[in-house]
DRENDODREN-196751 format. One record per residue: residue number from 1; residue in one letter; x, y, z of N, C-alpha, C in turn. Coordinates in nm, 3 decimals, always signed. Example, Ala and Ser with C-alpha at 12.3 -4.5 7.8 and 13.67 -1.06 7.14 Angstrom:
REM DRENDODREN-196751
DOLUM|1|a|+1.319|-0.569|+0.780|+1.230|-0.450|+0.780|+1.320|-0.330|+0.780
DOLUM|2|s|+1.285|-0.225|+0.708|+1.367|-0.106|+0.714|+1.290|+0.003|+0.787
This chain:
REM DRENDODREN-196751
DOLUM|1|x|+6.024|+11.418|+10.129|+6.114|+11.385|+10.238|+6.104|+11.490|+10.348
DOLUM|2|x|+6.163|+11.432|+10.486|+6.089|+11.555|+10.588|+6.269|+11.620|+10.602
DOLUM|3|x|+6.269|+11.705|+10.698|+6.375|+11.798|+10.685|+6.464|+11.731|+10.809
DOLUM|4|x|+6.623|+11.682|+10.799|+6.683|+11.661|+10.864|+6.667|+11.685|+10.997
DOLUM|5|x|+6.680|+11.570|+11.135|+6.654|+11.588|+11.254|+6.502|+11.586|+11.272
DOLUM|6|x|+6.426|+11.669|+11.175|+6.305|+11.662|+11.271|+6.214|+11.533|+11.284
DOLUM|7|x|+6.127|+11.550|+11.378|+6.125|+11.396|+11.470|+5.973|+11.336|+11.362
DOLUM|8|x|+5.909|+11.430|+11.297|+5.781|+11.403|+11.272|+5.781|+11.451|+11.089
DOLUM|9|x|+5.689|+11.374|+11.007|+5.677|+11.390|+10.873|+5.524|+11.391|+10.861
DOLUM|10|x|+5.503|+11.427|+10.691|+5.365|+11.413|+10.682|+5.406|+11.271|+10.612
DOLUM|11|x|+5.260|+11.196|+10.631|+5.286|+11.080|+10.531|+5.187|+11.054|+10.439
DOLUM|12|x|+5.074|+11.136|+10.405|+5.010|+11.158|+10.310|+4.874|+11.257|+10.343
DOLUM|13|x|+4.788|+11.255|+10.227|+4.633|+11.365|+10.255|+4.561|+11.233|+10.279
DOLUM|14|x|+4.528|+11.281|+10.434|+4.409|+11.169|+10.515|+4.290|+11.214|+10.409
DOLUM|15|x|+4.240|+11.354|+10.407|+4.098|+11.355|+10.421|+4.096|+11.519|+10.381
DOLUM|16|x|+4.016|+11.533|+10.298|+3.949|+11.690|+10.237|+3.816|+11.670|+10.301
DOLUM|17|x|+3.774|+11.839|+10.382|+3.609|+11.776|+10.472|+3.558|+11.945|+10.388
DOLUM|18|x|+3.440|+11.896|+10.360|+3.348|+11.934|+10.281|+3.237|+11.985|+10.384
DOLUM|19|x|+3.166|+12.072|+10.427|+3.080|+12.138|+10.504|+2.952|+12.123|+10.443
DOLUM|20|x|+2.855|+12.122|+10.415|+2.724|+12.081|+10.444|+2.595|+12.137|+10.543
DOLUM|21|x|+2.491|+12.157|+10.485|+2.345|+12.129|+10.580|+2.265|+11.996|+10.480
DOLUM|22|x|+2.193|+11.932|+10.566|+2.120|+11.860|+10.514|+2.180|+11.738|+10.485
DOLUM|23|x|+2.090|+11.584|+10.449|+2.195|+11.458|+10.454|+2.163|+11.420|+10.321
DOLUM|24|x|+2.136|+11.502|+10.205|+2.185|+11.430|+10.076|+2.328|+11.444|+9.978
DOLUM|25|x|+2.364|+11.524|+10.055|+2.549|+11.512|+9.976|+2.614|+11.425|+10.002
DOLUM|26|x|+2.620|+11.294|+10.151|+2.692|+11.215|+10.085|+2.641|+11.060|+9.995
DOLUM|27|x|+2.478|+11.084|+9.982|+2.408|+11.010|+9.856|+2.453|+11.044|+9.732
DOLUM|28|x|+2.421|+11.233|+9.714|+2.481|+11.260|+9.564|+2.592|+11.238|+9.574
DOLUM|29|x|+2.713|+11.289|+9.662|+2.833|+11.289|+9.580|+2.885|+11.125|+9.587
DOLUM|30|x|+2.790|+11.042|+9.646|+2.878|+10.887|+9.638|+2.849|+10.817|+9.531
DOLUM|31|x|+2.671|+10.875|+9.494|+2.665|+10.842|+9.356|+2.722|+10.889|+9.267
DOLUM|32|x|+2.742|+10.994|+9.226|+2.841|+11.044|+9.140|+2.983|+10.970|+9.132
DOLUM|33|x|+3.051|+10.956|+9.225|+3.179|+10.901|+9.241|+3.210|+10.742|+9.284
DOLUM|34|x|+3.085|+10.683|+9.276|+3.064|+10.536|+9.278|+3.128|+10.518|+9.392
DOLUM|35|x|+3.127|+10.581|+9.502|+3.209|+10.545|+9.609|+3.122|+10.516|+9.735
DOLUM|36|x|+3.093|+10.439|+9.851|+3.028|+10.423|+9.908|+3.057|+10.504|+10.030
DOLUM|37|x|+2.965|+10.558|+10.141|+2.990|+10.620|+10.281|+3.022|+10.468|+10.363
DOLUM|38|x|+3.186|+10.472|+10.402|+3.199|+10.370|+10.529|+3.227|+10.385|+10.628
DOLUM|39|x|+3.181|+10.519|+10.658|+3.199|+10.603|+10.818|+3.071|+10.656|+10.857
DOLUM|40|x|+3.048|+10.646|+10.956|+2.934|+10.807|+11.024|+2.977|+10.805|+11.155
DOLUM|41|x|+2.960|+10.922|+11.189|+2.992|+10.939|+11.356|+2.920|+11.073|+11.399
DOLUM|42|x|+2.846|+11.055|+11.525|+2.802|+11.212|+11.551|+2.843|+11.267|+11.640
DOLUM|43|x|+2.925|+11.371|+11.638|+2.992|+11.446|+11.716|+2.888|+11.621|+11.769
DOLUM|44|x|+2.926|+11.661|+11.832|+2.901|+11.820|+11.867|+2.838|+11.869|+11.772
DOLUM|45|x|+2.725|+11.873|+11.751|+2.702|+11.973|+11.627|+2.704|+11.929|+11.479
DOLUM|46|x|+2.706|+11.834|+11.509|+2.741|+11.800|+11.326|+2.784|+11.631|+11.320
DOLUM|47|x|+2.748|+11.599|+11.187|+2.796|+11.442|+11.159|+2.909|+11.396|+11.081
DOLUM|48|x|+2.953|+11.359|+11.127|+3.083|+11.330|+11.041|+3.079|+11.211|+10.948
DOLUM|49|x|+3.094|+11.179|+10.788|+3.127|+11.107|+10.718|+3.217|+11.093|+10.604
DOLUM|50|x|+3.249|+10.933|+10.615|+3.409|+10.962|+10.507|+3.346|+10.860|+10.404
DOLUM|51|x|+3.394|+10.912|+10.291|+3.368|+10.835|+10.190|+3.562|+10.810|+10.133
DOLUM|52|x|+3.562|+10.704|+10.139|+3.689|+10.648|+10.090|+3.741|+10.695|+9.910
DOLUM|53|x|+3.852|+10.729|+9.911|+3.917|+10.749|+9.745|+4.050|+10.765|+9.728
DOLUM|54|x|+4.110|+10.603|+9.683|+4.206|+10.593|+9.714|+4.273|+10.562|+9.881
DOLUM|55|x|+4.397|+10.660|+9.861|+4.457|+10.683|+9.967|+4.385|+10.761|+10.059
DOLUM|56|x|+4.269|+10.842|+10.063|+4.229|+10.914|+10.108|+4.086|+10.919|+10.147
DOLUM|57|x|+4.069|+11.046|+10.166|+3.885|+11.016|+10.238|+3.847|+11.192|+10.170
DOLUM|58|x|+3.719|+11.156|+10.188|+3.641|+11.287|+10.136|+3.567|+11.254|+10.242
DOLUM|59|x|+3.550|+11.388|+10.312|+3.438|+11.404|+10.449|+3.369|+11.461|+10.485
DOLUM|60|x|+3.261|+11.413|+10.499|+3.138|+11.525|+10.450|+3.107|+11.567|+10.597
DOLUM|61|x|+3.075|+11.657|+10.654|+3.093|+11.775|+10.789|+2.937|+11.813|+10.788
DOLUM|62|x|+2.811|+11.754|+10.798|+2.659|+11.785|+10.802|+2.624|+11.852|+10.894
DOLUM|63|x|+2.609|+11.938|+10.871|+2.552|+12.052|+11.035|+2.415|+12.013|+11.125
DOLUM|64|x|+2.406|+11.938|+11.197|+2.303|+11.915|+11.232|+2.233|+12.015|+11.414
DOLUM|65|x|+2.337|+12.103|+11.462|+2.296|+12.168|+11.572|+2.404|+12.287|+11.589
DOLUM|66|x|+2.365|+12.372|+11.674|+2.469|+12.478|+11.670|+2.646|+12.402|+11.702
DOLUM|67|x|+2.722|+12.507|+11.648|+2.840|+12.465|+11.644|+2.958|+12.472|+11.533
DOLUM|68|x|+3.045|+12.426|+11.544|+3.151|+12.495|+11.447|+3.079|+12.498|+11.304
DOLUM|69|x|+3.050|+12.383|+11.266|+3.010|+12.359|+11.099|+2.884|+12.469|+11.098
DOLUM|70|x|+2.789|+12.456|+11.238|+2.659|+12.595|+11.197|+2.751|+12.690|+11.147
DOLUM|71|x|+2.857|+12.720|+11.231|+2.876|+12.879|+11.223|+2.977|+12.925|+11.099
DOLUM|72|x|+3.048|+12.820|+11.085|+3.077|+12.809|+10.936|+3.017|+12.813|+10.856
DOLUM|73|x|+2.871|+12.743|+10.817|+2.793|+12.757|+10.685|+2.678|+12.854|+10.702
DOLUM|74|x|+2.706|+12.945|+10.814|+2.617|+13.081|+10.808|+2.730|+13.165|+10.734
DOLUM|75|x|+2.857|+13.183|+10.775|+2.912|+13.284|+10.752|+3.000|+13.239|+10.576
DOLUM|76|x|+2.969|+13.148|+10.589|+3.028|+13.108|+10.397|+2.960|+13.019|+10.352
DOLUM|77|x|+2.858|+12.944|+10.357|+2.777|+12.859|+10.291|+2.847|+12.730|+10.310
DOLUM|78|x|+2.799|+12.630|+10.187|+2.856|+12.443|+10.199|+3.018|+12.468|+10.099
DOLUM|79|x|+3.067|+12.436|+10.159|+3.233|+12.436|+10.071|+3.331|+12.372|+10.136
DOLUM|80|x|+3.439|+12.368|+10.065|+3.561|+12.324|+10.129|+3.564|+12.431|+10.234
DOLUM|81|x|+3.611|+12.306|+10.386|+3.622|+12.363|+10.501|+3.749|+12.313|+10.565
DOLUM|82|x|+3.809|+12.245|+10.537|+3.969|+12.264|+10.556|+4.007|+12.114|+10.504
DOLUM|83|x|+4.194|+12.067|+10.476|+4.207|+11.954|+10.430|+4.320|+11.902|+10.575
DOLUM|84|x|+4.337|+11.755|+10.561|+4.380|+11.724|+10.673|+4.494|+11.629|+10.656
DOLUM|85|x|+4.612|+11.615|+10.656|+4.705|+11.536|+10.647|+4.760|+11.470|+10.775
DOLUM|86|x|+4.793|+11.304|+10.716|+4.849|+11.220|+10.820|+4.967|+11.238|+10.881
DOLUM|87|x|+5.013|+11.289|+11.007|+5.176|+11.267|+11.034|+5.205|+11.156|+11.118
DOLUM|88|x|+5.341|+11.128|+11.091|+5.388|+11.011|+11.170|+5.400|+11.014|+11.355
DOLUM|89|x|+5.392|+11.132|+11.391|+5.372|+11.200|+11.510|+5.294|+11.283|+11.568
DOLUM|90|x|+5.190|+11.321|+11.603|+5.131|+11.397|+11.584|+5.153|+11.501|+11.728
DOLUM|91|x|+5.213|+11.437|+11.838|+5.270|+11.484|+11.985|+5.410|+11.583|+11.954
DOLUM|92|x|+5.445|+11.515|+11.865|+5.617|+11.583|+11.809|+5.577|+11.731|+11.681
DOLUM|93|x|+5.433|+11.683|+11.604|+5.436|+11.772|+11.532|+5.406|+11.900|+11.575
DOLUM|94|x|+5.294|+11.912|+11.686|+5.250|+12.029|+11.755|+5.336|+12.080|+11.834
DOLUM|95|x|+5.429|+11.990|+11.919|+5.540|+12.057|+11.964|+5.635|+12.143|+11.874
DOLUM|96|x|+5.670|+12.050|+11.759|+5.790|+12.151|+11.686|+5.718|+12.299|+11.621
DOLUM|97|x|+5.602|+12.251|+11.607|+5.504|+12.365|+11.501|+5.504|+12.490|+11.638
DOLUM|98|x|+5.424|+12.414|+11.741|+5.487|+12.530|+11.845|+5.575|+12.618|+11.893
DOLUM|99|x|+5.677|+12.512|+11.882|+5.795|+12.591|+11.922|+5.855|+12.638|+11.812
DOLUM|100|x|+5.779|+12.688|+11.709|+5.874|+12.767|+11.584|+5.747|+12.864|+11.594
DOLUM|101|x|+5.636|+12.888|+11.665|+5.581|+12.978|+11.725|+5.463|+13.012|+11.611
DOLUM|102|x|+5.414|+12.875|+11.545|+5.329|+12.900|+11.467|+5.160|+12.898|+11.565
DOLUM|103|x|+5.048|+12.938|+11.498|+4.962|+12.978|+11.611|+4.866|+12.835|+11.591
DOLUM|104|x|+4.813|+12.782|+11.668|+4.770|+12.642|+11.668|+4.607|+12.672|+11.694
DOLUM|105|x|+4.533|+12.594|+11.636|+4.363|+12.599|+11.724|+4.382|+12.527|+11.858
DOLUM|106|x|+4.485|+12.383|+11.811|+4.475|+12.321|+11.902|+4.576|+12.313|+11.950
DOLUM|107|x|+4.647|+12.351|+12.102|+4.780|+12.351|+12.189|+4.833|+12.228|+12.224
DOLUM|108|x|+4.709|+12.120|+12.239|+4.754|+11.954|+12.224|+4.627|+11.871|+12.146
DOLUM|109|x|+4.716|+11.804|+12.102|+4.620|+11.680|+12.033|+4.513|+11.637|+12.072
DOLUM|110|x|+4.374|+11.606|+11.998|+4.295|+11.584|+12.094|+4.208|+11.478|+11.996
DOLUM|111|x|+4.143|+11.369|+12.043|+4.046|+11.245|+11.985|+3.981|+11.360|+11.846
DOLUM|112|x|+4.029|+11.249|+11.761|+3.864|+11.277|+11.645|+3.845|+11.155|+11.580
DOLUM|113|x|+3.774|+11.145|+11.474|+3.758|+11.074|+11.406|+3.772|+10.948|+11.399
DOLUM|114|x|+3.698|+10.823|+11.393|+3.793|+10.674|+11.387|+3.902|+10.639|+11.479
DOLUM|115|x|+3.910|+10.680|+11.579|+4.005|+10.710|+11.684|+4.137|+10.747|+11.623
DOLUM|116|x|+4.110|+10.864|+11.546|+4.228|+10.920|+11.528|+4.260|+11.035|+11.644
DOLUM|117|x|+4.385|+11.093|+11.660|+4.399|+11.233|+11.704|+4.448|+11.334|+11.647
DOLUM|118|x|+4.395|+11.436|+11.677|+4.427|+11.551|+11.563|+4.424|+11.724|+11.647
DOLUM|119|x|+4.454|+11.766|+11.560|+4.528|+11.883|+11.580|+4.522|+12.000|+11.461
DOLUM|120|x|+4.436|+12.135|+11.517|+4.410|+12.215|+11.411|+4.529|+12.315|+11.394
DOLUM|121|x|+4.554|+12.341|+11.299|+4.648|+12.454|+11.267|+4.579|+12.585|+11.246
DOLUM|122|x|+4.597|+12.720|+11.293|+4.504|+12.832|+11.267|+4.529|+12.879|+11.161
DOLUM|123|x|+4.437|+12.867|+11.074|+4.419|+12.921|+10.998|+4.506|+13.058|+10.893
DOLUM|124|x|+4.505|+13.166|+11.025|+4.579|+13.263|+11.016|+4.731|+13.207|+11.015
DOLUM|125|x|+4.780|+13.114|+11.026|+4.947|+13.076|+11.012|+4.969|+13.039|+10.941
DOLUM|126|x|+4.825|+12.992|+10.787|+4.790|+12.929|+10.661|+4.738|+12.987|+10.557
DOLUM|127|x|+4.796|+13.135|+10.537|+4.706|+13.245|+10.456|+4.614|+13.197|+10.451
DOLUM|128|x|+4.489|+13.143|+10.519|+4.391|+13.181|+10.554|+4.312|+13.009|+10.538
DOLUM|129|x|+4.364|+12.927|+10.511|+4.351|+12.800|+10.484|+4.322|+12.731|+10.654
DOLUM|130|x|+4.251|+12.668|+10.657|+4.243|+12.571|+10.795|+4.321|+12.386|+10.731
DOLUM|131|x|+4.404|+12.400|+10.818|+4.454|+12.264|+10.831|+4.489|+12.196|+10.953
DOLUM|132|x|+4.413|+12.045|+10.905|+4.437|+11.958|+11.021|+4.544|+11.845|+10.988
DOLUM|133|x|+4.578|+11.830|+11.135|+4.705|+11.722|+11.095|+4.639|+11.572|+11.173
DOLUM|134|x|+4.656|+11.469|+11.172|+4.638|+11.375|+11.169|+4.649|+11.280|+11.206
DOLUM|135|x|+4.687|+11.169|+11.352|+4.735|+11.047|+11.357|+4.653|+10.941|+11.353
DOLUM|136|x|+4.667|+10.818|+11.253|+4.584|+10.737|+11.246|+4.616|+10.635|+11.423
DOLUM|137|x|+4.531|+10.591|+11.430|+4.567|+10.475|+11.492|+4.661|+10.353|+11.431
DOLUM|138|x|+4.656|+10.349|+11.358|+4.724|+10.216|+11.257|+4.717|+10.288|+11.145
DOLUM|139|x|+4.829|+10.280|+11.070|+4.829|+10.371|+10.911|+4.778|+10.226|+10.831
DOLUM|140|x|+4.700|+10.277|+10.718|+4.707|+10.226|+10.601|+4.579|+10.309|+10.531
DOLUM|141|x|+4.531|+10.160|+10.418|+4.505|+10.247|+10.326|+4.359|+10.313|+10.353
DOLUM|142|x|+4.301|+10.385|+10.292|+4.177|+10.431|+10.291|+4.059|+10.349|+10.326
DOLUM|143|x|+3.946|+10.357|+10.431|+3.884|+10.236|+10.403|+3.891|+10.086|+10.473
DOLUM|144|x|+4.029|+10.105|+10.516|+4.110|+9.963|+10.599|+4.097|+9.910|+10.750
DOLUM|145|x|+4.013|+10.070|+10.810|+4.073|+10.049|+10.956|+3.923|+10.131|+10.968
DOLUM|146|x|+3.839|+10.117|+10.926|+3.690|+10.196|+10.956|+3.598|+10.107|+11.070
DOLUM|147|x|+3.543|+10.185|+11.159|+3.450|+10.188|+11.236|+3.383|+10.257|+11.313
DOLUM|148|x|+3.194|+10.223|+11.340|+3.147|+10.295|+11.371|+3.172|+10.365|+11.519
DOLUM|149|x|+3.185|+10.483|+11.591|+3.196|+10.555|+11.670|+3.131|+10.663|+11.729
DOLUM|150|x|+3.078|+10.655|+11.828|+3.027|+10.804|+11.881|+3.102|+10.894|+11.920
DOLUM|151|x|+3.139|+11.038|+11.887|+3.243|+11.144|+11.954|+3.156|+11.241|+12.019
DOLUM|152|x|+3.230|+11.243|+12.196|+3.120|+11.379|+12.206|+3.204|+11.455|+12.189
């Protein structure tokens, strides 16, 4: 339950994104997990794919040119690279998170994924954890609302 008055909640874990070089992790890990890739998108530096589970997504982050994911998997290798939850607001959440003076990557919401918008939390305001928050375009379930997209 979210905390009296405030305007915005989480409403579940969109998506755990997994960092990467190279394009056979989301072959192995879909074989492994019988789950199919029903996303790709290429953004800045890197490709984005979700493999559906459940309520949620596993997202594989492939480094394909300089840029955040390069400079991430120079300085720590392929691993968990941050997890990302859905809120019901995502304009209200950065505001309140702001104004309780937590430190943001991102100061406003901005396009990602599946035409979602999203919003990084720094790290440093997360003992050391990166989290993203989330608005779907249309909530539901995993898998429901997929299509292909180019992000620059």
């Amino acid at each position: 339950m979210g905390e009296p008055g405030r305007a915005w909640q989480v409403i579940r874990l969109h998506h755990v994104a997994f960092a990467h070089r190279g394009d056979d992790a989301p072959r192995i890990l879909g074989g492994l997990l019988g789950l199919p890739c029903v996303h790709e998108e290429a953004a800045a530096g890197f490709t984005e794919r979700m493999i559906p589970a459940g309520e949620a997504y596993l997202q594989l982050l492939e480094a394909t040119g300089p840029g955040i994911i390069e400079r991430f998997l120079g300085r720590r290798g392929p691993g968990l690279h941050h997890a990302a939850f859905e809120v019901s607001d995502i304009d209200e959440a950065v505001a309140d998170l702001r104004s309780r003076g937590v430190r943001m990557v991102d100061e406003t919401p901005r396009p990602g994924g599946m035409g979602t918008r999203i919003a990084f939390v720094h790290p440093a305001a997360c003992p050391g954890f990166l989290l993203e928050l989330v608005e779907s375009p249309a909530a539901g379930p995993a898998g429901s609302n997929d299509q292909m997209v180019e992000r620059s």
